[in-house]
C-alpha positions as CSV (number, residue, x, y, z in Angstrom):
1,X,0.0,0.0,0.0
2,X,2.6,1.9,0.8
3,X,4.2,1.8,-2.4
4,X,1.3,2.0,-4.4
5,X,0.8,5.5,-2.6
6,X,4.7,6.5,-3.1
7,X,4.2,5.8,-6.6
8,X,1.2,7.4,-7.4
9,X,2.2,10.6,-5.5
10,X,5.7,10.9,-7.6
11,X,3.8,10.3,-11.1
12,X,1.6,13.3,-10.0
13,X,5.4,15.1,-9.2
14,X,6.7,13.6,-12.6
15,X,3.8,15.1,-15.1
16,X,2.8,18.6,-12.9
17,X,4.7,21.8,-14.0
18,X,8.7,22.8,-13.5
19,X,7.4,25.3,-10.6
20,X,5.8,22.1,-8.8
21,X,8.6,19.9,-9.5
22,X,10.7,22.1,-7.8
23,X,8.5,22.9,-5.1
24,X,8.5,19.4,-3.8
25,X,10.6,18.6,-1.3
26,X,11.8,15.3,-2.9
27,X,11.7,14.8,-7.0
28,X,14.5,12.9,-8.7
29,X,13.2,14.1,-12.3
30,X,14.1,17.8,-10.8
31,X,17.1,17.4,-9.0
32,X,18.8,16.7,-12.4
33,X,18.8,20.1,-12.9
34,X,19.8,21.5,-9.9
35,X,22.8,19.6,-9.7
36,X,23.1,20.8,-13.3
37,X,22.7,24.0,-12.1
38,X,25.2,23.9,-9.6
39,X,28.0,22.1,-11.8
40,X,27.1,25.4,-14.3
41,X,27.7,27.7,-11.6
42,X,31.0,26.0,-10.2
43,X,32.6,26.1,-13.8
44,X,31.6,30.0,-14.2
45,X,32.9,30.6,-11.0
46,X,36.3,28.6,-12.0
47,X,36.3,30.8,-15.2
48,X,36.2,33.9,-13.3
49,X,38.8,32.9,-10.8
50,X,41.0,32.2,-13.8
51,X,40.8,35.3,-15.7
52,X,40.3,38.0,-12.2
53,X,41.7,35.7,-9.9
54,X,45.4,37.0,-9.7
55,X,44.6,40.7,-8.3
56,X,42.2,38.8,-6.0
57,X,44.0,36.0,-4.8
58,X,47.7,36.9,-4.8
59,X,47.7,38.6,-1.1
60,X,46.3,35.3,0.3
61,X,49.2,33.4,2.1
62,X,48.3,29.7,1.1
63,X,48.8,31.0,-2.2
64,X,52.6,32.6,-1.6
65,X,53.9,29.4,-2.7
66,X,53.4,30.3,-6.4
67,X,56.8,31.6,-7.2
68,X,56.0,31.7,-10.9
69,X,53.2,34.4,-10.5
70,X,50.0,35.0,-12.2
71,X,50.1,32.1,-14.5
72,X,50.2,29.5,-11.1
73,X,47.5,31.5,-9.5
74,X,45.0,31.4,-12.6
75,X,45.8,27.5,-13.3
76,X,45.8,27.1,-8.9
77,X,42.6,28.7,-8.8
78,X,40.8,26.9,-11.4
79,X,42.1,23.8,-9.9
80,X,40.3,24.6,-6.4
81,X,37.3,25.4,-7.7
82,X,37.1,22.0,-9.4
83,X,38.6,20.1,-6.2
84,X,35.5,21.6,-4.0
85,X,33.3,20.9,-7.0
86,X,34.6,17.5,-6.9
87,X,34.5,16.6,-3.6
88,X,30.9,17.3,-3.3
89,X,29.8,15.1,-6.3
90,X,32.1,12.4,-5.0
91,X,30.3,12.7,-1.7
92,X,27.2,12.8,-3.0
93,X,28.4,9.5,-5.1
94,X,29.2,7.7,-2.2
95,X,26.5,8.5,-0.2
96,X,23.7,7.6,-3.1
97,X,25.6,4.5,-4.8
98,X,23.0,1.4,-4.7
99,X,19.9,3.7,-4.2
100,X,17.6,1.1,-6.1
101,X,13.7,1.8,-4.8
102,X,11.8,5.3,-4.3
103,X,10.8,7.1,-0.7
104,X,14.1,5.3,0.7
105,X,16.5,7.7,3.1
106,X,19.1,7.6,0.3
107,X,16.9,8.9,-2.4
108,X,15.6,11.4,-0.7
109,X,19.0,12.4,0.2
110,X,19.6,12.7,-3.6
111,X,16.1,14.4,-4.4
112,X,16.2,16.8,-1.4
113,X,17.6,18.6,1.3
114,X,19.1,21.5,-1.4
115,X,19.8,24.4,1.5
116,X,22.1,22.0,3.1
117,X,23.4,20.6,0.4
118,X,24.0,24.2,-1.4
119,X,25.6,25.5,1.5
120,X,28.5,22.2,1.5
121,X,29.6,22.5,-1.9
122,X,29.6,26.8,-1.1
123,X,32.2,25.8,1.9
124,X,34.2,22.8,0.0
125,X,34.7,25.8,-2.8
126,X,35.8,27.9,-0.2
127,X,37.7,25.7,2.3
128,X,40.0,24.8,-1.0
129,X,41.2,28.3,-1.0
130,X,42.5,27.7,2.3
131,X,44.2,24.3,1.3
132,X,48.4,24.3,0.4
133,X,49.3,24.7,-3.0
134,X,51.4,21.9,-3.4
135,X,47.8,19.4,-2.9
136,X,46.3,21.1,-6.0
137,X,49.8,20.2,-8.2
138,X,48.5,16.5,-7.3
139,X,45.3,17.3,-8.4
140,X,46.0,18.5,-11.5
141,X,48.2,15.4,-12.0
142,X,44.9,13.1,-11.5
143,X,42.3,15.7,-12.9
144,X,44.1,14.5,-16.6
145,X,43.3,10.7,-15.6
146,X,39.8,12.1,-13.9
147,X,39.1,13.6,-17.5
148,X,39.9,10.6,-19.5
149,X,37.9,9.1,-17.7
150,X,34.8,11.3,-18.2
151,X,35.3,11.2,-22.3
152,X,35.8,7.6,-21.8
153,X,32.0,7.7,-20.3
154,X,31.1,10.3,-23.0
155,X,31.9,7.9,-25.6
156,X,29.9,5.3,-24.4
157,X,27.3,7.0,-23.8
158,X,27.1,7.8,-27.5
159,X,27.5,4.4,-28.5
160,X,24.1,3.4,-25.9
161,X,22.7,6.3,-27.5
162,X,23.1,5.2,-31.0
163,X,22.4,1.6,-30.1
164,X,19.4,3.0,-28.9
165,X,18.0,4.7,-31.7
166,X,18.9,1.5,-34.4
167,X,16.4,0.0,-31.3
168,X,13.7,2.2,-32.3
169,X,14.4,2.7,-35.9
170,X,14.6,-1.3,-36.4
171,X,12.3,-3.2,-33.9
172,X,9.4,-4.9,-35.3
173,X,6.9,-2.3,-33.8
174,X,8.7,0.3,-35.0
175,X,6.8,3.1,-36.7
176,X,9.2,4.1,-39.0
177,X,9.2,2.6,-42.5
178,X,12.0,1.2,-44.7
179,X,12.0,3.7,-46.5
180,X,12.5,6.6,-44.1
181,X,15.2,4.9,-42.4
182,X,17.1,4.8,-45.6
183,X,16.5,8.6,-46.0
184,X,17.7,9.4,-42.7
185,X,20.6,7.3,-42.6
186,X,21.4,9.1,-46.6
187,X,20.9,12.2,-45.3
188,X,23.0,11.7,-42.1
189,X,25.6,10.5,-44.2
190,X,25.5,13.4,-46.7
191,X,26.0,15.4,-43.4
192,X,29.1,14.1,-42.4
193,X,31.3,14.8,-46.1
194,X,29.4,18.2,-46.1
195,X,31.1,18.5,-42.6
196,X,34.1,17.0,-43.6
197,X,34.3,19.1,-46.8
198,X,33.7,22.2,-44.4
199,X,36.9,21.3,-42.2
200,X,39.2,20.7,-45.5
201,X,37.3,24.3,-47.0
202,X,37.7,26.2,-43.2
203,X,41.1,24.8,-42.0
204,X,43.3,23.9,-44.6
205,X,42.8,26.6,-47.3
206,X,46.3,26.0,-48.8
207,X,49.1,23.3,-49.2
208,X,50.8,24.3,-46.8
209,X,48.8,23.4,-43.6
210,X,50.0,19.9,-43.4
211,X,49.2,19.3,-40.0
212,X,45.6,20.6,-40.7
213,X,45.4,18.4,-44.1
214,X,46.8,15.5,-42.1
215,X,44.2,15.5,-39.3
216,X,41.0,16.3,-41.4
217,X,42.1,13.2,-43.9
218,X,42.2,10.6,-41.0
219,X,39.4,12.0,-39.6
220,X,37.9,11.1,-43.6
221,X,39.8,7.7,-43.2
222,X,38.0,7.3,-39.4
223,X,34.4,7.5,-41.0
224,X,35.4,5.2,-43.9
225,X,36.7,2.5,-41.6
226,X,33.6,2.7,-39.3
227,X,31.2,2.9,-42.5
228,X,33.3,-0.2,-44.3
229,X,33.1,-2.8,-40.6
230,X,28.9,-1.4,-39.8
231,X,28.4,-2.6,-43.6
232,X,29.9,-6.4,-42.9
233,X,29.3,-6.9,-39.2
234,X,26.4,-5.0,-37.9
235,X,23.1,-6.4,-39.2
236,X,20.6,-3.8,-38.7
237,X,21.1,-0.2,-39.2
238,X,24.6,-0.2,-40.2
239,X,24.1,2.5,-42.5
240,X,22.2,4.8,-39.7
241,X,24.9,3.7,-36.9
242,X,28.1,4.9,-38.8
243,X,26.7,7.6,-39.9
244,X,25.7,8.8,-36.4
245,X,28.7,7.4,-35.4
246,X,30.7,9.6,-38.3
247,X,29.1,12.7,-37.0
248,X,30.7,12.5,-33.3
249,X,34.1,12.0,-35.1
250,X,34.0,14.4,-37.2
251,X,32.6,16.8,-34.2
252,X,35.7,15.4,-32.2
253,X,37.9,16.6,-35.2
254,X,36.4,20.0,-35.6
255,X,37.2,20.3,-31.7
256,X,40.8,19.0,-32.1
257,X,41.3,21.7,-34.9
258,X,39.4,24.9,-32.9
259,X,41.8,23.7,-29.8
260,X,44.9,24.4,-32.1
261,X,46.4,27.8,-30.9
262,X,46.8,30.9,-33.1
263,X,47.4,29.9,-36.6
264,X,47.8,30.9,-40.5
265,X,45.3,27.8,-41.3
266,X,42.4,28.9,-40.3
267,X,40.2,31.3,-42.8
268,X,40.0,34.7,-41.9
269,X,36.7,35.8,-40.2
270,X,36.8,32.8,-37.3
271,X,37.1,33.8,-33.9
272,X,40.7,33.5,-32.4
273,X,39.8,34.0,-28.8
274,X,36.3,32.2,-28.9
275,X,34.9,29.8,-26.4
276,X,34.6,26.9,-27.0
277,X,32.1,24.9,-24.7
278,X,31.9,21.7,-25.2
279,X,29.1,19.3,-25.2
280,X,28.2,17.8,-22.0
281,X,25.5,14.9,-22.4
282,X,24.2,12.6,-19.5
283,X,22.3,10.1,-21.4
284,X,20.2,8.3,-18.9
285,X,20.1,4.2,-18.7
286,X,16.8,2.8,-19.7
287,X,16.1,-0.4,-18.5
288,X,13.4,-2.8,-20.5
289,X,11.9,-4.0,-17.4
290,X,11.2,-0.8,-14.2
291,X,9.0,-1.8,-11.4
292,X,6.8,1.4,-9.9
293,X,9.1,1.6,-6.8
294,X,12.2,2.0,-8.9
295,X,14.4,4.8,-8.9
296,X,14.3,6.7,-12.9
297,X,18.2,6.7,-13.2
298,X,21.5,5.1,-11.3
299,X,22.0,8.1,-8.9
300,X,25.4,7.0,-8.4
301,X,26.6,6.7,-11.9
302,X,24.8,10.1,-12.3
303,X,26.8,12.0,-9.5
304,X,30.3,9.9,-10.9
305,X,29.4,11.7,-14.4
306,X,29.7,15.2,-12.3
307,X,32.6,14.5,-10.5
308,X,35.0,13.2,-13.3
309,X,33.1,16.3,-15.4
310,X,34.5,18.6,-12.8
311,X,37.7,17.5,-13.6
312,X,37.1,17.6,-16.9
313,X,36.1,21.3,-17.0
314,X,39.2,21.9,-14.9
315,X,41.2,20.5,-18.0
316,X,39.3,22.7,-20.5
317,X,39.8,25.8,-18.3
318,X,43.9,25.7,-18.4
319,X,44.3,23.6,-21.8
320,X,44.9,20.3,-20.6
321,X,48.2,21.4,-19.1
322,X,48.8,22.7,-15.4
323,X,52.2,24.7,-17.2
324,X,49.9,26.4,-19.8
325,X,48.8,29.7,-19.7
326,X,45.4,30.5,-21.0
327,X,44.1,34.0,-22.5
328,X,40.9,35.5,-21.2
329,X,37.8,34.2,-22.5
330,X,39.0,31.3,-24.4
331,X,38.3,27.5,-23.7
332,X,40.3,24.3,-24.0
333,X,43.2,26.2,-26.5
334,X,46.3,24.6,-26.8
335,X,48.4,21.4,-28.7
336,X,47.9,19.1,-25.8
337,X,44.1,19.9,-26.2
338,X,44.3,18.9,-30.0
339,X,45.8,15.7,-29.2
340,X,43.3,14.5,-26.5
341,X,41.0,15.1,-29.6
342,X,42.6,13.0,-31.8
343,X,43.1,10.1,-29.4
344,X,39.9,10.0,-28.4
345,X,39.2,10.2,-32.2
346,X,40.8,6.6,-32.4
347,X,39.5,5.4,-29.3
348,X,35.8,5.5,-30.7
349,X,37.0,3.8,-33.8
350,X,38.0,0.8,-31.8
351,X,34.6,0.9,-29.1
352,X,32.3,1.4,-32.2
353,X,34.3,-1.9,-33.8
354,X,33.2,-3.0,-30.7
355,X,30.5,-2.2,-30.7
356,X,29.1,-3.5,-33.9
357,X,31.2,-6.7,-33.5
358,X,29.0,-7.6,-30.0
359,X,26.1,-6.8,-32.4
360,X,27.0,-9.1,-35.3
361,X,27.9,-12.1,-32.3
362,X,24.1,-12.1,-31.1
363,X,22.2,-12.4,-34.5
C-alpha cells in the first residue's frame, strides 16, 4: 500500500509543471537540474577565478607558494574550484551508490535537502582556497586521468545512445518505415562529407597546412573504416549507426582543430579568442523492465558523471596542461588539447568496432 501510494504521489510530481517539480521537497526528475545548475555555476565561477583571480587572490598566504606568479595562480585557482566541485559530487556518489527503490532515506538524500546541500559545496569551494598549493599540483596530476575518464564515459554513452535509436528505428513495432530509415541514414551520411568538406574548406585553405590536411584526412579515413566494418558486421542499421557514429568523429575533429592555438590555417573571419564549450551529455540508462518503486536513473553513476566532469572542465579551463597559460575568455586552446582530440578520435574507432562486432555475435 505503501508503495502503491509513493508511486502514485511521484507520477503526480513527474507530469505537474517545473514550478511544482521544484516545489517538492523530494523529485529525482528535478534534482537533475539542480545539480546541473550547480555544476554550471562552479565552472563560471572557475572561469572567473582564472581570468580576475590573480589581483584577488595573490595577497592570500596559502597561495605565496606560487613563485612563478600570475600564471600558477589562474591555473591554482581553477584547480580549487574544481577540487571543491569534486568533492561534493564524489560525496554525493558515495553517499547515493545502490539507491535502487523510491521514498528510501538515500533517495531522498539525492532528491532533497538542497539548502544543506548548497551551502556544502559553497564551503568545500571555499575551504579549498584555504588548502596548500602543493595538494592542487597532485590534483591536476589526477584531474588529466579524472578527465579521460569522463570522455571515456562520454563515448559510451554515444554508442548506448546510438544503439538505442537503431532499437527504435529497427524493432518490429517500430513506426518508421524502410524507406524513411534509408533517407535518414542518406541524409546523415550526406552530413558528415558536407562536414568534412567544411573542415578541408575552413582549416586547410592552402598546401601548406599539413598538420591541418593530415588531421582532417584521418578524420575522412575514421568515418570510412567505421562505414566499411557497420556494412559487414552490424546487421541492422549499419548504415544509420556509422553515420551517427561519423558525425561525433568528425565533431571530435572540428574540436581538435578549434583547440589548435593561433594559426595561419584557419580562414579569416573565425574567432581567435572564442569559447569553446563543449558538449556535455548525461544520457540516462533505460532499463526494459522498471517496477513502480524504482528509482528513474543510477544516482550513483549520475553524481560519478559530475565529478570526473568537474575534472574535466578543470582541463578545459587551463588547456589540458597545469604549465599552460590560458588568454581571457578562451576554452580548452592549446596542442595538448588537440591531441586529446585526436586520441579519443581513435578510441571510438576501436569501441564502435566493438560495438558492432557484440552486435553481429548475437544475430
Amino acid at each position: 500500500m505503501t508503495v502503491s501510494i509513493g508511486s502514485e504521489m511521484y507520477a503526480n510530481i513527474k507530469e505537474g509543471s517545473w514550478f511544482t517539480q521544484f516545489g517538492n521537497g523530494c523529485n529525482p526528475w528535478m534534482a537533475r537540474y539542480v545539480y546541473g545548475s550547480f555544476f554550471l555555476i562552479a565552472n563560471l565561477l572557475a572561469w572567473a577565478v582564472r581570468d580576475y583571480g590573480y589581483t584577488t587572490f595573490k595577497s592570500m598566504q596559502k597561495l605565496k607558494n606560487c613563485n612563478v606568479g600570475r600564471e600558477c595562480l589562474d591555473t591554482l585557482g581553477v584547480l580549487r574550484v574544481s577540487f571543491g566541485c569534486f568533492m561534493f559530487y564524489i560525496i554525493m556518489f558515495v553517499s547515493t551508490t545502490g539507491t535502487s527503490k523510491m521514498n528510501g532515506r538515500r533517495e531522498k538524500w539525492h532528491s532533497g535537502w538542497w539548502i544543506p546541500k548548497t551551502m556544502m559545496m559553497l564551503a568545500l569551494i571555499v575551504l579549498s582556497f584555504f588548502l596548500p598549493s602543493k595538494l592542487f599540483s597532485i590534483y591536476g596530476e589526477i584531474a588529466l586521468y579524472g578527465a579521460g575518464v569522463f570522455l571515456l564515459i562520454q563515448l559510451i554513452s554515444m554508442i548506448t545512445f546510438i544503439n538505442w535509436v537503431n532499437k527504435k528505428c529497427y524493432c518490429e513495432n517500430s513506426r518508421i518505415s524502410s524507406l524513411q530509415r534509408r533517407v535518414l541514414a542518406t541524409f546523415t551520411h550526406f552530413l558528415c562529407v558536407l562536414a568534412i568538406a567544411f573542415l578541408y574548406g575552413w582549416y586547410a585553405p592552402h598546401m601548406s597546412c599539413t598538420l591541418n590536411i593530415s588531421i582532417i584526412s584521418g578524420t575522412l579515413g575514421l568515418y570510412i573504416t567505421m562505414v566499411v566494418v557497420s556494412h559487414f558486421l552490424t546487421v541492422n542499421a549499419g548504415s544509420l549507426s556509422s553515420s551517427l557514429m561519423g558525425l561525433y568523429v568528425i565533431f571530435l575533429s572540428w574540436c581538435a582543430l578549434k583547440s589548435e592555438p593561433e594559426e595561419n590555417c584557419m580562414r579569416k573571419g573565425g574567432s581567435d579568442h572564442t569559447s569553446k564549450i563543449d558538449v556535455l551529455t548525461i544520457i540516462l540508462k533505460r532499463e526494459d523492465e522498471k517496477h513502480e518503486d524504482d528509482v528513474p536513473y543510477g544516482y550513483g553513476f549520475f553524481h560519478l558523471v559530475f565529478a570526473t566532469g568537474s575534472m574535466y572542465s578543470a582541463m578545459l579551463f587551463v588547456g589540458w596542461n597545469t604549465n599552460h597559460s590560458m588568454q581571457k575568455f578562451t576554452i580548452d586552446i592549446g596542442w595538448t588539447s588537440a591531441y586529446v582530440r585526436i586520441v579519443n578520435e581513435i578510441l571510438a574507432l576501436f569501441v564502435y568496432g566493438k560495438f558492432c562486432y557484440v552486435s553481429f555475435t548475437m544475430y
